[in-house]
PQR file of N, CA, C, O and H, with PARSE charges and radii, in Angstrom:
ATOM      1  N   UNK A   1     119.165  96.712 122.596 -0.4000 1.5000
ATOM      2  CA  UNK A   1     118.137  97.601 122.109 -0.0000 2.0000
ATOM      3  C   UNK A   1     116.953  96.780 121.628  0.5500 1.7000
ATOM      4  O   UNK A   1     116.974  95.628 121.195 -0.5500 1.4000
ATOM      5  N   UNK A   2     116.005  97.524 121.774 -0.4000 1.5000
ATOM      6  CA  UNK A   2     114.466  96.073 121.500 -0.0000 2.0000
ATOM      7  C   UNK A   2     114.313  96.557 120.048  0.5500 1.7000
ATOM      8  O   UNK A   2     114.644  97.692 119.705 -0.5500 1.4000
ATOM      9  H   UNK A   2     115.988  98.460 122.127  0.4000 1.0000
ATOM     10  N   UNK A   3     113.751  95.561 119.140 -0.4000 1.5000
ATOM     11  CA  UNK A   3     113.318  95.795 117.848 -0.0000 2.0000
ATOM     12  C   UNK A   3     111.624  95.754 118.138  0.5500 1.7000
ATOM     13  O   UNK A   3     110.867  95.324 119.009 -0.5500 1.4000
ATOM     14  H   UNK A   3     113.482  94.639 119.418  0.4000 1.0000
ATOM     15  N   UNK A   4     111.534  96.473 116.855 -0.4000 1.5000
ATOM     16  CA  UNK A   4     109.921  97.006 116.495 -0.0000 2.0000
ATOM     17  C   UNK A   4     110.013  96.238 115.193  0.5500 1.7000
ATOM     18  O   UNK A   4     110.873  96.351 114.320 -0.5500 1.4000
ATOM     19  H   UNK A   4     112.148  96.823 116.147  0.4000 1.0000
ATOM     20  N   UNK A   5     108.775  95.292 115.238 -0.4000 1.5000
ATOM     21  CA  UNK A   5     108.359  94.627 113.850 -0.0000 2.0000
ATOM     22  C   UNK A   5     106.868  95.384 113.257  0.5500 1.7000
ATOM     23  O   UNK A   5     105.787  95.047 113.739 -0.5500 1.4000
ATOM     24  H   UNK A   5     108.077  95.200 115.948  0.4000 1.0000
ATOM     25  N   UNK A   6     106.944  96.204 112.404 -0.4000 1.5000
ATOM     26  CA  UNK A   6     106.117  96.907 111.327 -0.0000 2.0000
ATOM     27  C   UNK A   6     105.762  96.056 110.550  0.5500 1.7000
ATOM     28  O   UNK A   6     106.640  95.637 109.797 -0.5500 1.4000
ATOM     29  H   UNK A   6     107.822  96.478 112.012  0.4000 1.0000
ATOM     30  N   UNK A   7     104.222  95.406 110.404 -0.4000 1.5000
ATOM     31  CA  UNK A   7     103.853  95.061 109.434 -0.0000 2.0000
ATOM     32  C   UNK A   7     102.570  95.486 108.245  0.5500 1.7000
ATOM     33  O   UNK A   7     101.600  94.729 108.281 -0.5500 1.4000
ATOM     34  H   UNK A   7     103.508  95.747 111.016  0.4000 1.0000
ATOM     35  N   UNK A   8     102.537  96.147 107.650 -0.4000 1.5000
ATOM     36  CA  UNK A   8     101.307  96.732 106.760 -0.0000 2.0000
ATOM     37  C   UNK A   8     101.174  95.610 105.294  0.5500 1.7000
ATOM     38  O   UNK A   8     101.799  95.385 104.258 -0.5500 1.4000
ATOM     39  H   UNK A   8     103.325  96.762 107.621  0.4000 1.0000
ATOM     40  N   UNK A   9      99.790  95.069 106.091 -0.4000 1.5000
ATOM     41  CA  UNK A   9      99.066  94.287 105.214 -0.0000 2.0000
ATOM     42  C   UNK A   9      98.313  95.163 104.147  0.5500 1.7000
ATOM     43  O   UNK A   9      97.469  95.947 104.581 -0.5500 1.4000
ATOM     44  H   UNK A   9      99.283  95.251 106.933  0.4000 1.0000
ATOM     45  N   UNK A  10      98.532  95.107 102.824 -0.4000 1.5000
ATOM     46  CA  UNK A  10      97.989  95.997 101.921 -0.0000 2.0000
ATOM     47  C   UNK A  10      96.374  95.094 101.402  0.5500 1.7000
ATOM     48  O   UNK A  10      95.422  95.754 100.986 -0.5500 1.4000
ATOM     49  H   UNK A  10      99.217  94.469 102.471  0.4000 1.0000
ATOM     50  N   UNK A  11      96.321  93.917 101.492 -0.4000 1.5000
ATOM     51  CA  UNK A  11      95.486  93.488 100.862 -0.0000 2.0000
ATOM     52  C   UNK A  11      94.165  93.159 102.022  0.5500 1.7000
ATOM     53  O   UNK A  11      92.934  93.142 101.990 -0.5500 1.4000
ATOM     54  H   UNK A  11      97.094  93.380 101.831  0.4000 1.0000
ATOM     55  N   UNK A  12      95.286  92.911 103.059 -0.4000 1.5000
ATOM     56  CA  UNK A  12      93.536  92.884 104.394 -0.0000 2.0000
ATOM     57  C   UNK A  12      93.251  93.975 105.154  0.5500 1.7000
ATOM     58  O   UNK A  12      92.395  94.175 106.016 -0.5500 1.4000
ATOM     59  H   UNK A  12      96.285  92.925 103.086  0.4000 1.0000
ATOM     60  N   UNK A  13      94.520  94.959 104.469 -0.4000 1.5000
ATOM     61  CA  UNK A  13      94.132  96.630 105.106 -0.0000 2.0000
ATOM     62  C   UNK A  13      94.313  96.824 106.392  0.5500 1.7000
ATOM     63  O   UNK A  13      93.521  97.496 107.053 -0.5500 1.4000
ATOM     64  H   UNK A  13      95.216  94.796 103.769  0.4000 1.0000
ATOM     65  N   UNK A  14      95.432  96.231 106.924 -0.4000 1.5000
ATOM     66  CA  UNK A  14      96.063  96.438 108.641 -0.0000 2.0000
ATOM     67  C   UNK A  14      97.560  96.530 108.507  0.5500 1.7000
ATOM     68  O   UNK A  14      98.399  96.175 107.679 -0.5500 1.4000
ATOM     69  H   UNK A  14      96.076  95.685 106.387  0.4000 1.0000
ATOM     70  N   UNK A  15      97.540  97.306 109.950 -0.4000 1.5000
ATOM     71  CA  UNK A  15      99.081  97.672 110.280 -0.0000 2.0000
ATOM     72  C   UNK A  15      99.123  96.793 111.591  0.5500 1.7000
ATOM     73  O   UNK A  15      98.330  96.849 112.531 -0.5500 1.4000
ATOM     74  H   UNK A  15      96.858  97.593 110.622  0.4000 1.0000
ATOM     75  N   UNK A  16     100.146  96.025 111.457 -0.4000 1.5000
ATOM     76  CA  UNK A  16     100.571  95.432 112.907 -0.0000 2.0000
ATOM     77  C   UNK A  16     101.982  96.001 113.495  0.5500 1.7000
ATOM     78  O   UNK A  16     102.964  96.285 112.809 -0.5500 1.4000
ATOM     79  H   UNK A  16     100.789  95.979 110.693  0.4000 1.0000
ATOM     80  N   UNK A  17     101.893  96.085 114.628 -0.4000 1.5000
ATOM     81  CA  UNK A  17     102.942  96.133 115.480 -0.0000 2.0000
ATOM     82  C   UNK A  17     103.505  95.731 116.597  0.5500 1.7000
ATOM     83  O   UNK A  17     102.926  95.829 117.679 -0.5500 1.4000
ATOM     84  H   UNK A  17     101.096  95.854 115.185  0.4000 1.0000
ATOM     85  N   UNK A  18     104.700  95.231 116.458 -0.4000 1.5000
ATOM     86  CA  UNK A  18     105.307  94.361 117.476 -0.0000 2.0000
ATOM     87  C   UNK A  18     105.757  94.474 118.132  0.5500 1.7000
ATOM     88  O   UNK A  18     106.916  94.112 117.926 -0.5500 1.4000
ATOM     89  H   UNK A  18     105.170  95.151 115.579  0.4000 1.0000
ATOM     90  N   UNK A  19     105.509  95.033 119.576 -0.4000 1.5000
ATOM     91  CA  UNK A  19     106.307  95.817 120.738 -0.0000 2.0000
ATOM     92  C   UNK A  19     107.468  94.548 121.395  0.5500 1.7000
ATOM     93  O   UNK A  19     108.429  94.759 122.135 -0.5500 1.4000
ATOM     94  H   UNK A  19     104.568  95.326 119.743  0.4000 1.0000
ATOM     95  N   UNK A  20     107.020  93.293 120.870 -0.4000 1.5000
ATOM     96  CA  UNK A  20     107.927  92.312 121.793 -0.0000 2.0000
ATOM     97  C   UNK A  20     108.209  90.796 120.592  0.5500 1.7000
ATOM     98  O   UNK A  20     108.004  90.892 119.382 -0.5500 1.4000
ATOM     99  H   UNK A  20     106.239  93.121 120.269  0.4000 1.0000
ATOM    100  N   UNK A  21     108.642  89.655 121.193 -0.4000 1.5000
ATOM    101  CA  UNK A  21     108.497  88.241 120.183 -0.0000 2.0000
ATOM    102  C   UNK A  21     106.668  88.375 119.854  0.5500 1.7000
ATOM    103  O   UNK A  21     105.754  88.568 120.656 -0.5500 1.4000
ATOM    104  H   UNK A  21     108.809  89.577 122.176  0.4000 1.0000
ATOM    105  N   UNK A  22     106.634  88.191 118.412 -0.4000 1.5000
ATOM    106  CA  UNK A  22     105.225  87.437 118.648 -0.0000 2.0000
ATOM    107  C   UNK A  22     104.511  86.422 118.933  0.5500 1.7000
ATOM    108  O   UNK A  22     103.288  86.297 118.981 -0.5500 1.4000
ATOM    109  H   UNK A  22     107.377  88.035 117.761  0.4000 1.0000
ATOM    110  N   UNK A  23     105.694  85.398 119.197 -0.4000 1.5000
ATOM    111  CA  UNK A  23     105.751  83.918 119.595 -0.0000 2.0000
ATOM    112  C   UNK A  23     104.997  84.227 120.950  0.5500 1.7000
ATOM    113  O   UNK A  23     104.337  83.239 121.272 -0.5500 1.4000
ATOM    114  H   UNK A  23     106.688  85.499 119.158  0.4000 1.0000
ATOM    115  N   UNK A  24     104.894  85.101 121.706 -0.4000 1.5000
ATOM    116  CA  UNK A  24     105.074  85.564 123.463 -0.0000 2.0000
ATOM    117  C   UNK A  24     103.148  85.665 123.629  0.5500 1.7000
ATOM    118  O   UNK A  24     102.532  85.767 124.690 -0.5500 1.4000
ATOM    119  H   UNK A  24     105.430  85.903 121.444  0.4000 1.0000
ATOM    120  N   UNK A  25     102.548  85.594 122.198 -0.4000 1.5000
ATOM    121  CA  UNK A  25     101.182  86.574 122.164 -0.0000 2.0000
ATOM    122  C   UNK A  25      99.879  85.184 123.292  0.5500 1.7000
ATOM    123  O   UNK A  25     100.141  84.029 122.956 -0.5500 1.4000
ATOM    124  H   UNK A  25     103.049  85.511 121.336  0.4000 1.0000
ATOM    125  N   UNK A  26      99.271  85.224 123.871 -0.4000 1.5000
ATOM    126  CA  UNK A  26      98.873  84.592 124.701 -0.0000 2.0000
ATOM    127  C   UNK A  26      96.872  84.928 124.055  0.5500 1.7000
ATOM    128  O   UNK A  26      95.959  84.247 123.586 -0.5500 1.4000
ATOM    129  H   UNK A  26      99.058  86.162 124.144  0.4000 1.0000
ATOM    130  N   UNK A  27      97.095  86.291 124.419 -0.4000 1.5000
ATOM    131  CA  UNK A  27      95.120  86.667 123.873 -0.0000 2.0000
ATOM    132  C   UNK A  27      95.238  87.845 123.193  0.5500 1.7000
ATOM    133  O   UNK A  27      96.139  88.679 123.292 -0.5500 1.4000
ATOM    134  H   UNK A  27      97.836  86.844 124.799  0.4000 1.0000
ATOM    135  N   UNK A  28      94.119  87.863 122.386 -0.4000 1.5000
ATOM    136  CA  UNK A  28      93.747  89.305 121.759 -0.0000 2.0000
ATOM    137  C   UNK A  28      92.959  90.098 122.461  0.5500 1.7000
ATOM    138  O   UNK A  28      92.622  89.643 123.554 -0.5500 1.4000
ATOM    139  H   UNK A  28      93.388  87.186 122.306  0.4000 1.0000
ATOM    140  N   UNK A  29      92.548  91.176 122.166 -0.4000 1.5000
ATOM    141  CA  UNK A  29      91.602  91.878 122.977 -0.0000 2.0000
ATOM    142  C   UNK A  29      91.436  93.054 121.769  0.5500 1.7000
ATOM    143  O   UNK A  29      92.343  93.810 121.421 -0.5500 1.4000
ATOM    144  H   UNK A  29      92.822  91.546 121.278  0.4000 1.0000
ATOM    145  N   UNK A  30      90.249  93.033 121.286 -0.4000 1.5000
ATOM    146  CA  UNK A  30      89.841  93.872 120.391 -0.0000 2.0000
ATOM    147  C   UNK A  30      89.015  95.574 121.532  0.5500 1.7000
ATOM    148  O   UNK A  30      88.362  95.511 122.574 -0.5500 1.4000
ATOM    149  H   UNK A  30      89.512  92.418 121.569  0.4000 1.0000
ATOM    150  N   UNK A  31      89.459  96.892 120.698 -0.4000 1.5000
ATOM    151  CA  UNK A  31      89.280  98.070 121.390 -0.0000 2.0000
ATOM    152  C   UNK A  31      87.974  98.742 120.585  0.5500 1.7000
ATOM    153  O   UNK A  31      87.403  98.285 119.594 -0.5500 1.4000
ATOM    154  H   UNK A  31      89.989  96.943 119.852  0.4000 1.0000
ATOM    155  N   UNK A  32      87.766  99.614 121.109 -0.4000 1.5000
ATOM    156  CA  UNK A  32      86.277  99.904 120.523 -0.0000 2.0000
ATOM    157  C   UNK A  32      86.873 100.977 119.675  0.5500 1.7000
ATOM    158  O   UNK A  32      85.970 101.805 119.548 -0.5500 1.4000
ATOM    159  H   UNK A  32      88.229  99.985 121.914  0.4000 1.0000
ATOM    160  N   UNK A  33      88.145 101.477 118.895 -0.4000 1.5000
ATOM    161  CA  UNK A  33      88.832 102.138 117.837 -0.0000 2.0000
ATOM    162  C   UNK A  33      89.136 101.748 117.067  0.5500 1.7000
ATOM    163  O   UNK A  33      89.749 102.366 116.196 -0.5500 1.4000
ATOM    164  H   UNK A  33      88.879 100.805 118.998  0.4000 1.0000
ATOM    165  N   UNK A  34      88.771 100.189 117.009 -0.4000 1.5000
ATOM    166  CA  UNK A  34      89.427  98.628 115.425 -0.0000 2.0000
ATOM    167  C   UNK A  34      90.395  98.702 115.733  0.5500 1.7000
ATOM    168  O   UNK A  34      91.170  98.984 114.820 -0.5500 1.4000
ATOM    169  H   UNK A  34      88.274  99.686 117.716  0.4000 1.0000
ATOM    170  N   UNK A  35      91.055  98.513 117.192 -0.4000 1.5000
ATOM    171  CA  UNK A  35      92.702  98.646 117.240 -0.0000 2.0000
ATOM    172  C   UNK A  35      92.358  96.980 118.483  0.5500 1.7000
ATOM    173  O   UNK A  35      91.576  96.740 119.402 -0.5500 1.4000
ATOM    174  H   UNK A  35      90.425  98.284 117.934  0.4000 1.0000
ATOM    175  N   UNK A  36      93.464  96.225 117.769 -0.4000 1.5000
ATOM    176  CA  UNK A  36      93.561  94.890 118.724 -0.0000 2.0000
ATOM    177  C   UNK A  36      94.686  94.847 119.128  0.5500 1.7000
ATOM    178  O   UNK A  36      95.659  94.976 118.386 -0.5500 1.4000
ATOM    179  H   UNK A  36      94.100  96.421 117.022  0.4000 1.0000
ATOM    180  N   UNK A  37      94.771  94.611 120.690 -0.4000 1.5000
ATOM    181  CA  UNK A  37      95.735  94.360 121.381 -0.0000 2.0000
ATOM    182  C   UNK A  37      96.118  93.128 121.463  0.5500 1.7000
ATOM    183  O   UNK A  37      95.177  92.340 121.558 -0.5500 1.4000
ATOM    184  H   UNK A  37      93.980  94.507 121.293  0.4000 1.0000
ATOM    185  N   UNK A  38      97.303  92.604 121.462 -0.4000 1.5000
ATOM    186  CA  UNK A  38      98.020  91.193 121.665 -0.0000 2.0000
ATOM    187  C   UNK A  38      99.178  91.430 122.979  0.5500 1.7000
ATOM    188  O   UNK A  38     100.265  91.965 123.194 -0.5500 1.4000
ATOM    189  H   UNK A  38      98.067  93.244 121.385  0.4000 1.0000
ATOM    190  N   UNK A  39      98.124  90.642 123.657 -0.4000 1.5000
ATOM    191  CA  UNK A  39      98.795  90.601 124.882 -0.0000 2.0000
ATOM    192  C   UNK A  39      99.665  89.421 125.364  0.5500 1.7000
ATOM    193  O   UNK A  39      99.305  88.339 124.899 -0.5500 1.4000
ATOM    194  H   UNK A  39      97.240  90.207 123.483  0.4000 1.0000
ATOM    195  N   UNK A  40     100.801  89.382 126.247 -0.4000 1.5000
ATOM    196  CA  UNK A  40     101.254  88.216 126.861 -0.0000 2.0000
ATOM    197  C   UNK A  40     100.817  87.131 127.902  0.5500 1.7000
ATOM    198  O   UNK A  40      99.621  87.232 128.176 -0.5500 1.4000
ATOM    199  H   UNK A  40     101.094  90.260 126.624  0.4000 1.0000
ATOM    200  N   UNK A  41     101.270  86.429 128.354 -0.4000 1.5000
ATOM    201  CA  UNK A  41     100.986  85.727 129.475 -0.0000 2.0000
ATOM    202  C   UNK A  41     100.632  86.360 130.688  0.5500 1.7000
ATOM    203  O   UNK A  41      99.776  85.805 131.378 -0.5500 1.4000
ATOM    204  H   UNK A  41     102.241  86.347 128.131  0.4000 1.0000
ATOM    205  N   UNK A  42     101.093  87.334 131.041 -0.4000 1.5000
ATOM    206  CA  UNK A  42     101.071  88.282 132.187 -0.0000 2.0000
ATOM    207  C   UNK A  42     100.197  89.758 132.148  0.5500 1.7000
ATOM    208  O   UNK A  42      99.973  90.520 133.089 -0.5500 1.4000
ATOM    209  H   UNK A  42     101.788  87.784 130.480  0.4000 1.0000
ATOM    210  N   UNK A  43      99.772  89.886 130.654 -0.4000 1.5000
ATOM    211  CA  UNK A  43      98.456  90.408 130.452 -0.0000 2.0000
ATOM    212  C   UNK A  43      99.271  92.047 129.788  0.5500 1.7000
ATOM    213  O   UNK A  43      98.576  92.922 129.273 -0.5500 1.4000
ATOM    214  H   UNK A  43      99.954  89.267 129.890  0.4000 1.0000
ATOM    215  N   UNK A  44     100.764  92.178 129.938 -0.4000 1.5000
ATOM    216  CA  UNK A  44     101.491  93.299 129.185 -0.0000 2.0000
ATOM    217  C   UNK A  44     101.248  93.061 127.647  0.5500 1.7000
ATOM    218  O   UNK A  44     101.287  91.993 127.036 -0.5500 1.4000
ATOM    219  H   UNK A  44     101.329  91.468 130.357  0.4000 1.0000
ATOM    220  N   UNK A  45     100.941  94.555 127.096 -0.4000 1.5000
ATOM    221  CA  UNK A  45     100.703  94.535 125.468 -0.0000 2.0000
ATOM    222  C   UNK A  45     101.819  94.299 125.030  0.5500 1.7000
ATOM    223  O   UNK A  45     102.773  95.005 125.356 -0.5500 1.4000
ATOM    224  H   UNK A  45     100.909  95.423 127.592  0.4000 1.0000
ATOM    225  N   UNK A  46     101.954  93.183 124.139 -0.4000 1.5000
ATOM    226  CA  UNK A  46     103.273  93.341 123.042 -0.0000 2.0000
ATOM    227  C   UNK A  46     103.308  93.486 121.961  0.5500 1.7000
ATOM    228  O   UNK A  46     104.413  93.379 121.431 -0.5500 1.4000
ATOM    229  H   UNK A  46     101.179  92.609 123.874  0.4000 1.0000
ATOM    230  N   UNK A  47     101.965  93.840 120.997 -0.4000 1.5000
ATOM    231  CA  UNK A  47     101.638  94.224 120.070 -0.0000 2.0000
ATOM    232  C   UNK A  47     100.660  94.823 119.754  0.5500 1.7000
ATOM    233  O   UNK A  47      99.773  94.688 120.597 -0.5500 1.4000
ATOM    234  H   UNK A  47     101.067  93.927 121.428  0.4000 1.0000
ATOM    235  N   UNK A  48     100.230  95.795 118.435 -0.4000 1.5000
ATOM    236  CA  UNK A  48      98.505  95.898 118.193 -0.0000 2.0000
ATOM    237  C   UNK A  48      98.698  96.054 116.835  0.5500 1.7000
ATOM    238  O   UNK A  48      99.751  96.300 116.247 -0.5500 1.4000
ATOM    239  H   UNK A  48     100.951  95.905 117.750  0.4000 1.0000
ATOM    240  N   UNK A  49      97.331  95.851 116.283 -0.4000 1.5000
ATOM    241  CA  UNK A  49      96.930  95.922 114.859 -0.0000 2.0000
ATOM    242  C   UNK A  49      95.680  96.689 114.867  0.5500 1.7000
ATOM    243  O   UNK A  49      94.687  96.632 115.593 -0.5500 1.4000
ATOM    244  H   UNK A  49      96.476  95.651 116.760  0.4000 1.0000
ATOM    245  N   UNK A  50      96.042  97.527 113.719 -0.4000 1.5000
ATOM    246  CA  UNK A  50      95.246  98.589 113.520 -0.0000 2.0000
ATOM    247  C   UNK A  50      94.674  97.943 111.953  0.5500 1.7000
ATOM    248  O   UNK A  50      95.246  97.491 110.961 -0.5500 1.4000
ATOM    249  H   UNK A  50      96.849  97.574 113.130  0.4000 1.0000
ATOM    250  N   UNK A  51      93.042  98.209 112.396 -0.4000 1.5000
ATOM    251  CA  UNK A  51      91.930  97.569 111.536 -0.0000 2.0000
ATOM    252  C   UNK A  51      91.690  98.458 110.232  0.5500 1.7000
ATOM    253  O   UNK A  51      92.183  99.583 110.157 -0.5500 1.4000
ATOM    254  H   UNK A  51      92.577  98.576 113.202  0.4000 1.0000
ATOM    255  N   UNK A  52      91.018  97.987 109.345 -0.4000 1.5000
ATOM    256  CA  UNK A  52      90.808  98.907 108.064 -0.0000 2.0000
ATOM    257  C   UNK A  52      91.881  99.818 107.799  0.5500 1.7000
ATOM    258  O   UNK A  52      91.470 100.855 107.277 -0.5500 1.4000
ATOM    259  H   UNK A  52      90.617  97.073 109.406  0.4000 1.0000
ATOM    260  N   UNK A  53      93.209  99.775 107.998 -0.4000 1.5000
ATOM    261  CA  UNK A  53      94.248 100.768 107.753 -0.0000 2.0000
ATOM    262  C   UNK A  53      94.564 100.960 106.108  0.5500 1.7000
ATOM    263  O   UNK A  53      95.141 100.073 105.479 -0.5500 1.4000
ATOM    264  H   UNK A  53      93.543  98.933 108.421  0.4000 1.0000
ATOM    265  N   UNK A  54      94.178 102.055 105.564 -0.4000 1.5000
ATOM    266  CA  UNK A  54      94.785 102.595 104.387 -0.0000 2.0000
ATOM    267  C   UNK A  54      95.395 104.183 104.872  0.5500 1.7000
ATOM    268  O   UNK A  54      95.029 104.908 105.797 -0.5500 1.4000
ATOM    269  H   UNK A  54      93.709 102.776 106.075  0.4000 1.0000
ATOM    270  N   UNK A  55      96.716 104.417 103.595 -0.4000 1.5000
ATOM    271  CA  UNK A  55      97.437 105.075 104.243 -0.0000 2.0000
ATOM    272  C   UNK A  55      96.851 105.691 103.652  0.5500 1.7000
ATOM    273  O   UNK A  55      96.036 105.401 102.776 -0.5500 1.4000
ATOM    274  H   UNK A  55      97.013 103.828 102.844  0.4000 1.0000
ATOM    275  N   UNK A  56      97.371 107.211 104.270 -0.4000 1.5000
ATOM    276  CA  UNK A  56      96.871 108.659 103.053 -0.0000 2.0000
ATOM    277  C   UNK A  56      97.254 108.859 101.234  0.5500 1.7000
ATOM    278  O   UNK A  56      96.512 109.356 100.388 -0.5500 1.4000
ATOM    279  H   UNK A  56      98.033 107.446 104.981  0.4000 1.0000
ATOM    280  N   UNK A  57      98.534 108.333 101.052 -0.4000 1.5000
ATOM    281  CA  UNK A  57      98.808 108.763 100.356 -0.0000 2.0000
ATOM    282  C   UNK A  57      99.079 107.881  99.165  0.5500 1.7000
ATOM    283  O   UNK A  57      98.157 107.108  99.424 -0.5500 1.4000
ATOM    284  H   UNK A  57      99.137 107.929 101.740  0.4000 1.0000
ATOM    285  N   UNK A  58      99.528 107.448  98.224 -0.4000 1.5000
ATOM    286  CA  UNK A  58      99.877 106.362  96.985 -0.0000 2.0000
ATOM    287  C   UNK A  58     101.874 105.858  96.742  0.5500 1.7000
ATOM    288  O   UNK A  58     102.525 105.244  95.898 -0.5500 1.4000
ATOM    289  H   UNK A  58     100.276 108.076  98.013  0.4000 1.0000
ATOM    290  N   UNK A  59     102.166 106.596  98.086 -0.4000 1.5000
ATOM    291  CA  UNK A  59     103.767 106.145  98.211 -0.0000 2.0000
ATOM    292  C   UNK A  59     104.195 104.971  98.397  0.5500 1.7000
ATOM    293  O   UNK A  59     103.787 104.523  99.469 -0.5500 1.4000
ATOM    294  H   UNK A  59     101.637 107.096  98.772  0.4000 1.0000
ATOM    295  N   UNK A  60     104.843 104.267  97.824 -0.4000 1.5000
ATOM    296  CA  UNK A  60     104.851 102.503  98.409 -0.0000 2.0000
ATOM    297  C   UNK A  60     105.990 102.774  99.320  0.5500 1.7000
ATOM    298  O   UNK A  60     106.760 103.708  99.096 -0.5500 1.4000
ATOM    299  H   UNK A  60     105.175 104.631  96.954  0.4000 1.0000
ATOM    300  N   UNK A  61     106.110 102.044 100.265 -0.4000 1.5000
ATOM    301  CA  UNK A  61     106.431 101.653 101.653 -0.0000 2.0000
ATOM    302  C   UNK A  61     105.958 102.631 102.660  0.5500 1.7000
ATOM    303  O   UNK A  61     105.037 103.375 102.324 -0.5500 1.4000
ATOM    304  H   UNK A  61     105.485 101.285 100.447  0.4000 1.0000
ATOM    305  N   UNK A  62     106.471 102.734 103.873 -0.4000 1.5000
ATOM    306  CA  UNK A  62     105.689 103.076 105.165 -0.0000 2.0000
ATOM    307  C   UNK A  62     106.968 103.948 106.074  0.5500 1.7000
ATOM    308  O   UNK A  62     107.867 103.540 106.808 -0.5500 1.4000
ATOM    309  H   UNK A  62     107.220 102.129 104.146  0.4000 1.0000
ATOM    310  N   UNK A  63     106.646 105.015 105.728 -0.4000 1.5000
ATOM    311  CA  UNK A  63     107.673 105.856 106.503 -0.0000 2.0000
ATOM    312  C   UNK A  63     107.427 105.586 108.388  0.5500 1.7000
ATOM    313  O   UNK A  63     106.366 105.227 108.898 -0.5500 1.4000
ATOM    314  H   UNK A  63     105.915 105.347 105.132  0.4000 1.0000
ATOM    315  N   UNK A  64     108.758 105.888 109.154 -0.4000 1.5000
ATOM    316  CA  UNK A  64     108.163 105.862 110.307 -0.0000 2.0000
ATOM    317  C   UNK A  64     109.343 106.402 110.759  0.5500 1.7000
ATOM    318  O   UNK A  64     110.507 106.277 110.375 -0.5500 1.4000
ATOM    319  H   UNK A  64     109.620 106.179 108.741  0.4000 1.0000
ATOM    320  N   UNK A  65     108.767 107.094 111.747 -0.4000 1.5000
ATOM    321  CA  UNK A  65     109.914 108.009 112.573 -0.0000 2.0000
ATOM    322  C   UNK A  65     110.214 107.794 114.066  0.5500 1.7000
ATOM    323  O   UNK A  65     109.355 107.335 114.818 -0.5500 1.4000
ATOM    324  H   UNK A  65     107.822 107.195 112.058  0.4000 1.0000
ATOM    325  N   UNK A  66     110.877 107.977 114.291 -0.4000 1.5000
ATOM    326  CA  UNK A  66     112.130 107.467 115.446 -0.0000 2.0000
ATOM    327  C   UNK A  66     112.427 108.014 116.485  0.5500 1.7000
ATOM    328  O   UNK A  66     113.654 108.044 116.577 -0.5500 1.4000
ATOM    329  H   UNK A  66     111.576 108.350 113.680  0.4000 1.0000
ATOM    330  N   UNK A  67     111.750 108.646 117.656 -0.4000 1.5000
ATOM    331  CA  UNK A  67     112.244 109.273 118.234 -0.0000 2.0000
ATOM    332  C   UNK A  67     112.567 109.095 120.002  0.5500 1.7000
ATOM    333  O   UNK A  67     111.760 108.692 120.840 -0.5500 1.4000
ATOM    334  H   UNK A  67     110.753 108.621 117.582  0.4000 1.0000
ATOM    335  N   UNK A  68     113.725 109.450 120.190 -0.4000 1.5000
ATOM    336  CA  UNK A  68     114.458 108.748 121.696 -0.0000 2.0000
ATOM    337  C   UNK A  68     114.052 109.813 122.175  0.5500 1.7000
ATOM    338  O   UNK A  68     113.474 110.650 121.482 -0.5500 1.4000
ATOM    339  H   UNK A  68     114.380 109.777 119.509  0.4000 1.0000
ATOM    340  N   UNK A  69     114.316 109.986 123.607 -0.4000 1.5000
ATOM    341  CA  UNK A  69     113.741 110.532 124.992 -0.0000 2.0000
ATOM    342  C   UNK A  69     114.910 110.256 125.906  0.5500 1.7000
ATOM    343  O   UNK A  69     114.641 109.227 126.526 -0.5500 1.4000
ATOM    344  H   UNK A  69     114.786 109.306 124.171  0.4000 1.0000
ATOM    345  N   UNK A  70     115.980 110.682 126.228 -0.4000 1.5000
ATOM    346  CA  UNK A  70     116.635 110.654 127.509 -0.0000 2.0000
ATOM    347  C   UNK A  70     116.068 111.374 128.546  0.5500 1.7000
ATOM    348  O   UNK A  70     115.537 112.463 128.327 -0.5500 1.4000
ATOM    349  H   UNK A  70     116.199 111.518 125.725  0.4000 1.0000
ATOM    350  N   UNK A  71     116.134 110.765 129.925 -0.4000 1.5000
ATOM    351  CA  UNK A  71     115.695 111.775 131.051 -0.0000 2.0000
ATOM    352  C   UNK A  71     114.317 111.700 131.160  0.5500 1.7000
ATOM    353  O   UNK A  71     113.551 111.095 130.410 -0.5500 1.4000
ATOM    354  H   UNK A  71     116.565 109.880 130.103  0.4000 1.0000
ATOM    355  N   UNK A  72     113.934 112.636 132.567 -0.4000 1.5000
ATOM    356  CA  UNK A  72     112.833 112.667 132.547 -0.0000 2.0000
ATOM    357  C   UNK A  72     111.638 113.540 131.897  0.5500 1.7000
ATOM    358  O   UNK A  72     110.464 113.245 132.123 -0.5500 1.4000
ATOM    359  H   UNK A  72     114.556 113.127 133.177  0.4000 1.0000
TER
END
């Protein structure tokens, strides 16, 4: 099963996410939404970070929900 690495920087105000190793990250590529892509060697996204991120609310930690898809 692949792991997802969640990271929310509170003090530089970003959420990163790790679709793959981050060791694997080759270039960035910044989107015109403050969302940067980290791409591999072969140019597949394996991560992004989302810019100026504050959450809505004053809850400490970062809920996130889970959801599988069997089939088509």
């Amino acid at each position: 099963m692949d792991k997802i690495k969640v990271i929310h920087d509170t003090a530089g105000h970003t959420l990163t996410v790790w679709l793959a190793d981050p060791s694997l990250e080759h270039v960035c590529e910044e989107t015109s939404e403050e969302v940067i892509l980290m791409k591999d060697k072969a140019g597949r996204v394996i991560g992004f970070e989302k810019l100026h991120y504050m959450p809505t609310s004053n809850q400490k930690g970062l809920a996130v929900e889970t959801v599988v898809q069997t089939g088509p």
